[in-house]
N, C-alpha and C positions, 0 to 999 in steps of 0.2 A: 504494500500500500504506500504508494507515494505522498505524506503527508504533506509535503509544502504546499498540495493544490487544498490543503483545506483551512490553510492560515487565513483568518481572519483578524485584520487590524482593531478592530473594535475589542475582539479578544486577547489583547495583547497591552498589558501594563507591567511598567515600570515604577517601585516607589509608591506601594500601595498599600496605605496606611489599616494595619490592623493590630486589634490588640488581643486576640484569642485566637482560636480553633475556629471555634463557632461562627466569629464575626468574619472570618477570612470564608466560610465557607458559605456565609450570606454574599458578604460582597463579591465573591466572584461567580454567584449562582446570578447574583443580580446584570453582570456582563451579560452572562448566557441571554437573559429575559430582556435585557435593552436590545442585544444583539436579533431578535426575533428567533430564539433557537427552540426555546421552551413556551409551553400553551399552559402549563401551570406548574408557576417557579414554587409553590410550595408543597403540591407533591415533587417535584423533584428532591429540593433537598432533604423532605420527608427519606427519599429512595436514597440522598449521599448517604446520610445516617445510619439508614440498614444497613448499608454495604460497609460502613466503618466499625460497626457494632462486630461484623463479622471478622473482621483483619482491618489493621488503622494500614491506610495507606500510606504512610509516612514510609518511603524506600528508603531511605537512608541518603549519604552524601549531600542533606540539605531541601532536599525534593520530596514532596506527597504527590501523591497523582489519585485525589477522589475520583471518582466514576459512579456512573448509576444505569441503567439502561432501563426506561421508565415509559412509560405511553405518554408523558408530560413534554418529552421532546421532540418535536417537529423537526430536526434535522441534527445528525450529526455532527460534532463540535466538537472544539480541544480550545482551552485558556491558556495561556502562557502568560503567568503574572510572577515577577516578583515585588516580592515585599521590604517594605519600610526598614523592618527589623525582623527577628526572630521570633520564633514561637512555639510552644512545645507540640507538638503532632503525635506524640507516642511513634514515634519512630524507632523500627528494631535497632538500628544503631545506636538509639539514644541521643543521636544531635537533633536541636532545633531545625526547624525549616525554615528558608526564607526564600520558595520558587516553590510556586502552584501549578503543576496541566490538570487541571479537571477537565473532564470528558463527560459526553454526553451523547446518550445514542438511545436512537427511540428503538420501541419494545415492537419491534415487527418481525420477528421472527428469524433472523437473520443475524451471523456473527460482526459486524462490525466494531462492536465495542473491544469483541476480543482481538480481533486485528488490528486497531487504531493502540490498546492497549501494550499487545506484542511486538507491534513495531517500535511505540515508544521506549519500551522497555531497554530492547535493543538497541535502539541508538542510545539511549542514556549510560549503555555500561561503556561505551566507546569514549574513552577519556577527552578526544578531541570535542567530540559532537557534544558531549556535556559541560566541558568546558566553554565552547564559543556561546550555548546558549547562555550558562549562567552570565558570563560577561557581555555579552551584547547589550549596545545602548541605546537600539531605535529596532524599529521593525525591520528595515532593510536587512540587518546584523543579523535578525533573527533567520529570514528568508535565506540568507545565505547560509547562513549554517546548515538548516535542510538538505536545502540543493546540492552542499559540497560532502556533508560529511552524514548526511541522514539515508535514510536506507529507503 
């Protein structure tokens, strides 16, 4: 899955002020629903929460990657946000996060979540590719790292 064709600038912040879990996972559900991705942002996050209840998505290296695959979403999504500061995610490594992909993949029957999921995965063990994205400082930065070092 070539994600660079599903980069959406709208979903994509730098320096985004939160001060919990919780509120990081408001404000970047609320991207998705500015973004027209979601038909109701409160089952959605209703569906992040089950899936976190189940395994915290906090990967380790700094990065959580919530997900939900929910009838609430009208099209499949990915956020690329970092944040302001730090903040605890129960991450298995035990480091704070401070870089969000939440994903979002409607409930039709179909693996997309899992393969928007697996590819990110994958490129995020690739030191380069997680590196360019953490330090990237505009969206272009972001697009390139895709294109050059994303799968």
């Amino acid at each position: 899955m070539d994600l660079s064709t599903m980069i959406d600038e709208r979903l994509i912040r730098f320096g985004l002020e939160v001060d919990s879990k919780d509120d990081a996972i408001l404000k970047v559900a609320n991207l998705l629903d500015d973004a027209d991705r979601l038909s109701d942002k409160d089952a959605y996050i209703r569906g992040v929460y089950e899936r976190e209840k189940e395994f915290a998505t906090g990967i380790g290296m700094h990065i959580a990657i919530p997900h939900c695959k929910s009838s609430a979403v009208k099209q499949a999504a990915f956020t690329l946000v970092r944040l302001n500061g730090e903040i605890d995610w129960g991450s298995f490594d035990g480091l704070p996060v401070n870089y969000i992909i939440m994903l979002a993949a409607p409930d039709d029957g179909d693996n997309t979540h899992l393969t928007m999921l697996s590819t990110l995965a994958r490129n995020l063990m690739d030191d380069d590719f997680r590196t360019g994205l953490l330090e990237a400082e505009s969206v272009n930065d972001i697009k390139k790292v895709f294109k050059e070092k994303g799968e």
